[in-house]
N, C-alpha and C positions, 0 to 999 in steps of 0.2 A: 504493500500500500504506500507507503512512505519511505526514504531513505533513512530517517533515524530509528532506532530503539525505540519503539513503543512500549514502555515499562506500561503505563497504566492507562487508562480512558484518558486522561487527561493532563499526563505529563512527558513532554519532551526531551528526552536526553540525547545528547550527541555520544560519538563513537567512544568518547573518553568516560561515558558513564554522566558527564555534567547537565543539571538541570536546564533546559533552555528557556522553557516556556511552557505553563499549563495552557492548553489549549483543547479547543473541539476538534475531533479529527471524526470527519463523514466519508463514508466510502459508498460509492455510486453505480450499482453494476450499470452496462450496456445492454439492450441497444438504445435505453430510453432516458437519455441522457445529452445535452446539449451538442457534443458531437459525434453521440451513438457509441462512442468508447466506453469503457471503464473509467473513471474518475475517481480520484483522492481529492476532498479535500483538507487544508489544514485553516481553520480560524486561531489565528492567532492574535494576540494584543498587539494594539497597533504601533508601538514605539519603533525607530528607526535600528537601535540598537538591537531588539528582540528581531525582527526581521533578517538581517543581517546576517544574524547569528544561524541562524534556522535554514539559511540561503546558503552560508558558509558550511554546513553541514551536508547540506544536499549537495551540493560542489563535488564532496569527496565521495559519493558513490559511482561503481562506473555505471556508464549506461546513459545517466543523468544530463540534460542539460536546462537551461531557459528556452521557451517557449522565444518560438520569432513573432516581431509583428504580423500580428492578422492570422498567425498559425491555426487558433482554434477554429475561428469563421472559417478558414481552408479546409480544416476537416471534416467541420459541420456540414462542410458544400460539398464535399467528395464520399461522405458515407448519409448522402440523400436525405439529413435531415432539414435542409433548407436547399433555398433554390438562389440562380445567381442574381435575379432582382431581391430577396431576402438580404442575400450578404451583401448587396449595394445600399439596401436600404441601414445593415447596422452599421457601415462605414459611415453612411452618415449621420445616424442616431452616437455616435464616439464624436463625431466634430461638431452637432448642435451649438449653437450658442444661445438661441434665440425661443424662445416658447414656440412659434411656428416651425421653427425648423425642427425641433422634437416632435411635436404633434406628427409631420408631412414624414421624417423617417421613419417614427413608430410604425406608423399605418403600413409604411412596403414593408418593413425588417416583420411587424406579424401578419405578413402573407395579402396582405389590402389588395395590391395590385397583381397579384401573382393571381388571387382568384378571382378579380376579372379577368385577365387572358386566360383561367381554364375557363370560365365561361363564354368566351367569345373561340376557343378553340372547339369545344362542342359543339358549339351553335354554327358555324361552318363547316364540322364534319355531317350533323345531321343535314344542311342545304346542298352538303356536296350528292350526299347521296338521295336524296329525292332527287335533283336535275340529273343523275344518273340513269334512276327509273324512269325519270320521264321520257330520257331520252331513247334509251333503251325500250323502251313498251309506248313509243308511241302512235304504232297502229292497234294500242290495245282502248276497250270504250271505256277502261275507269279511270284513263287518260286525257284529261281534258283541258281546256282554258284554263276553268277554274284552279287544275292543280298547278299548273304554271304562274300563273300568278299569284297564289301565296305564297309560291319558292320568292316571285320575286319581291314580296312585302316582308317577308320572314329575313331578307338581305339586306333593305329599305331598314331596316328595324336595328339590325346588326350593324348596320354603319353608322345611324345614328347613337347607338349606345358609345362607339367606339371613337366619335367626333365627338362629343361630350365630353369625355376622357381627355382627347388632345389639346379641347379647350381649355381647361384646366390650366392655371400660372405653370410654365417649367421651375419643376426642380430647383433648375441653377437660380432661377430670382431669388429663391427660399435662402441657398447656401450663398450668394456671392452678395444678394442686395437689390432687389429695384433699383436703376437709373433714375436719378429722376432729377432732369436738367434745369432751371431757374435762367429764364432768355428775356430780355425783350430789351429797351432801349438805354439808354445812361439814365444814373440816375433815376431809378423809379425803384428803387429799394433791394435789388437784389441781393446784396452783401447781408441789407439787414434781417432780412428774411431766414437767410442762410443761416446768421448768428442764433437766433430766434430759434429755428429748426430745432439745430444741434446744440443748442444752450449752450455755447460760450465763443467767445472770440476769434472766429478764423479767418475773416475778412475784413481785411481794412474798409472802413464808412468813411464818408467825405461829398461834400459836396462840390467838387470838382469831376468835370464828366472824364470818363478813358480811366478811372484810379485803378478801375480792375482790367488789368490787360492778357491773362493768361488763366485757364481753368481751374478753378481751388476744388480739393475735392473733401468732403469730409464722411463719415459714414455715422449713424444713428439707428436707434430701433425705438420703433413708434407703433403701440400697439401688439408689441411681440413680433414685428415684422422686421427684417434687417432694412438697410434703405443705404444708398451711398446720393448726397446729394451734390450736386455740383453747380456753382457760382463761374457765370461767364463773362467776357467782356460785353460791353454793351455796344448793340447792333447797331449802325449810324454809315449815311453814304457819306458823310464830310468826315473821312478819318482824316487823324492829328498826324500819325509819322507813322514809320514801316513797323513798329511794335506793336502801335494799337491795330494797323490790319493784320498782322500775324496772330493776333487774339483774336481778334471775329473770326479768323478762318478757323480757327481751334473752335471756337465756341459755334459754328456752325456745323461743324464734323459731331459735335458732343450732340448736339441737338438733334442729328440724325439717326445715331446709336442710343439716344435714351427710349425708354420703356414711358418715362410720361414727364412732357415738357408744362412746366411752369410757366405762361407766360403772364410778366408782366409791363403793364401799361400805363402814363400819366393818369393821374381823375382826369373824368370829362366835365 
C-alpha cells in the first residue's frame, strides 16, 4: 500500500523505525476509483516539514517515484474512466480563476458536454438508418412521403439542438476574458471609464485631446466573468503627428478583434 512501515492505523514510521506522522491511511481497490487503479491514500497533517519527511521516505523505496503533471487525468483517460472533453474540461476546472470559469469546467470535467455529443451521436445513427431503409425499400408501400420527411425534420431538429450548442460564448472568453474595446473620439471619457471599470488608476485623464496614444490594456472580473478591457486612442481625421496616427491605427485593429466595443460619444 504505502512505502513506509505501517506499524498501526494510524502511525507512520520510516525505515529507521522513527515516528513521522499519525495519519489516515485509505486504500482504494480498482476499477472504481478515479483512474480505475488501485489507490493508497495517505492524509497526513498538513505542515511542510511532516510532508517532506513522508516524501523523503517514499524517495527510498525502489519502484517509487512522483506523479508527473496531469499523470493521473492520463490515466483516468487511458483506463476509460473519462473521456478526452472530460480531461479538457478538469484542465481547466485546475486553472479556474473566476466563479464562471469553475461553473463552464465543472459542467465538461462531469461529462455536461460529453453527453450531449452521445446524444447527438445516437440521434444521427438512428437518421442514418431510417434514410437507409428508405432508401433501400423504396419501391416498398410502407415507404412513403410521409417517412421521408420526418427523416428530414428528425435532422431539422438535430441541427438545431446542435447550433444552440455552438451559440453558446466559447470556452476561451471564459478562460482568457471578453475583449471588450472603449472607442470613440478624444476626450469623451474613455480613460475614465477604464479607471472606473477596473477600480484604480491605469490611465492617465487630462483634458488635452491625443493624451492617450497607444492601447492600455487592463483585465477585471465583473460579475464572476473575467473581462480584459482596453482604453484607445481617440479616433479624429485632424491627427497631431505620426504617434497619435500610429494609435488610431492600433486602436482600430483592437476594435476589430474585440468581442464588444464601447463606444463613446460627446452629450448631445
Amino acid at each position: 500500500l504505502v512505502s513506509l512501515r505501517h506499524e498501526t492505523s494510524d502511525s507512520l514510521r520510516g525505515a529507521d523505525g522513527e515516528l513521522l506522522d499519525r495519519a489516515l491511511v485509505l486504500w482504494m481497490p480498482g476499477p472504481r476509483t478515479a483512474t480505475g487503479e488501485d489507490l493508497g491514500e495517505l492524509h497526513l497533517h498538513g505542515g511542510r516539514a511532516i510532508v517532506a519527511a513522508v516524501l523523503a521516505a517514499l524517495a527510498t523505496r525502489p519502484g517509487l517515484r512522483m506523479a508527473r503533471a496531469g499523470e493521473m487525468t492520463r490515466r483516468a483517460f487511458e483506463n476509460g474512466q473519462i473521456d478526452l472533453l472530460q480531461a479538457e474540461g478538469l484542465a481547466d476546472l485546475l486553472a479556474a480563476e473566476t466563479e464562471a470559469q469553475r461553473r463552464l469546467a465543472l459542467r465538461v470535467s462531469d461529462g455536461g458536454l460529453s453527453r450531449h455529443v452521445e446524444e447527438w451521436r445516437q440521434a444521427v445513427v438512428v437518421l442514418s438508418a431510417q434514410l437507409e431503409a428508405a432508401l433501400d425499400y423504396a419501391d416498398e408501400d410502407d415507404v412513403d412521403r410521409e417517412s421521408t420527411a420526418a427523416i428530414r425534420d428528425g435532422a431539422r431538429v438535430l441541427a438545431e439542438r446542435i447550433a444552440a450548442v455552438l451559440r453558446s460564448p466559447p470556452a476561451e472568453r471564459l478562460r482568457d476574458g471578453l475583449r471588450i474595446v472603449l472607442a470613440g473620439r478624444p476626450n469623451v471619457g474613455k480613460s475614465s471609464l477604464l479607471n472606473c471599470l477596473v477600480g484604480r488608476e491605469v490611465a492617465i485623464v487630462t483634458d488635452i485631446a491625443g493624451t492617450t496614444r497607444d492601447v492600455i490594456e487592463a483585465p477585471a472580473v465583473l460579475a464572476g466573468l473575467p473581462m480584459i478591457f482596453t482604453d484607445t486612442a481617440g479616433l479624429r481625421d485632424d491627427v497631431g503627428d505620426e504617434v497619435e496616427a500610429i494609435g488610431i491605427e492600433r486602436a482600430n485593429r483592437r476594435i476589430a478583434d474585440a468581442d464588444i466595443v464601447l463606444w463613446l460619444d460627446e452629450p448631445a
